[in-house]
C-alpha positions in Angstrom: -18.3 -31.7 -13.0 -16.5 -34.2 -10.4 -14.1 -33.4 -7.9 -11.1 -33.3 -9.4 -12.2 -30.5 -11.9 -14.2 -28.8 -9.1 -10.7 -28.6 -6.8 -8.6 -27.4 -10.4 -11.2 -24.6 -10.5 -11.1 -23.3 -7.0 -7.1 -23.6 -7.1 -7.7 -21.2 -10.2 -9.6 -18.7 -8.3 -7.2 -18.4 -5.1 -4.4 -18.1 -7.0 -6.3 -15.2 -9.2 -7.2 -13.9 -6.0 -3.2 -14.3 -4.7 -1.9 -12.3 -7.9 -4.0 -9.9 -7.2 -3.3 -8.7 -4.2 0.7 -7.7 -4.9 1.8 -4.5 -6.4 5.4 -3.2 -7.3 6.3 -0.2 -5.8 9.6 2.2 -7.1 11.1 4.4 -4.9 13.2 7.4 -5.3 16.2 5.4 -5.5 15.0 3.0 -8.1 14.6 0.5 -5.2 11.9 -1.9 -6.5 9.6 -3.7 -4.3 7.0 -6.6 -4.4 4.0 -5.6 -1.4 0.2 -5.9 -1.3 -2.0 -3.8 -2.7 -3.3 -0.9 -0.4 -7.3 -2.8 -0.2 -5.4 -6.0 1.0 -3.1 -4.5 3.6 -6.0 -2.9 5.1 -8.1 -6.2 5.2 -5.4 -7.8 7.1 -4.5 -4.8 9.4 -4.9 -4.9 13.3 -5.6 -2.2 16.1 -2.3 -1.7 17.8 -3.5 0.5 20.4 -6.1 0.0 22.8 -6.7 4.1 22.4 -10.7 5.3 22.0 -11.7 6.6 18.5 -11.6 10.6 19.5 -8.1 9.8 21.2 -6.8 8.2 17.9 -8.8 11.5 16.0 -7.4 13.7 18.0 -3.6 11.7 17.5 -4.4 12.2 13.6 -5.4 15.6 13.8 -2.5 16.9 15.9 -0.2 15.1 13.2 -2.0 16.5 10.3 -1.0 20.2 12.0 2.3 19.0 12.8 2.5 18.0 8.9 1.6 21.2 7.5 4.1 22.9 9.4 7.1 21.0 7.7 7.0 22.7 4.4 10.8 21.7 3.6 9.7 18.3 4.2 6.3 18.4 2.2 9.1 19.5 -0.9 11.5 17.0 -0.4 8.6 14.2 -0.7 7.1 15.6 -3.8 10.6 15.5 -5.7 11.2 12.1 -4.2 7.7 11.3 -5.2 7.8 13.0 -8.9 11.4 11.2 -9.3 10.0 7.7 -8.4 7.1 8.3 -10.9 9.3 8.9 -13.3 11.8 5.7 -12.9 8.0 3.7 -12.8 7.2 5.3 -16.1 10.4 4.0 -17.4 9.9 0.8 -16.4 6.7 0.4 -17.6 5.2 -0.4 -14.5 
């Protein structure tokens, strides 16, 4: 194997590796979108806060409450949700 053949191979694999990491995404609208998958976005993701890991629990867990108390909303996203599941299915994606 020389050089040349060695680089053709390793372009290969990183581009593999590229088509890999992007997803479509439907919303409820039909809106279609091209992003990384969910294990890539959280490879690349940064701390934007300088917060201690019980403050930042203790963030989540207030939110989770604050969540569960907005049952209209909670409806609202599961029919946005079911719709957009439905336009993917369509689509075949």
């Amino acid at each position: 194997m020389d050089f040349e053949e060695l680089i053709e191979s390793e372009l290969a694999k990183l581009d593999l590796a590229i088509e890999e990491g992007t997803v479509r995404t439907v919303d409820s609208r039909g809106n279609t979108a091209r992003k990384k998958d969910r294990k890539t976005r959280k490879r690349r993701a940064v701390r934007t806060t300088g917060m201690s890991a019980s403050a930042l629990r203790k963030r989540a867990k207030k939110a989770a409450k604050t969540r569960a108390r907005d049952v209209s909303g909670q409806r609202k996203a599961v029919k946005r949700r079911k719709k957009a599941m439905r336009i993917r299915k369509q689509r075949g994606l």
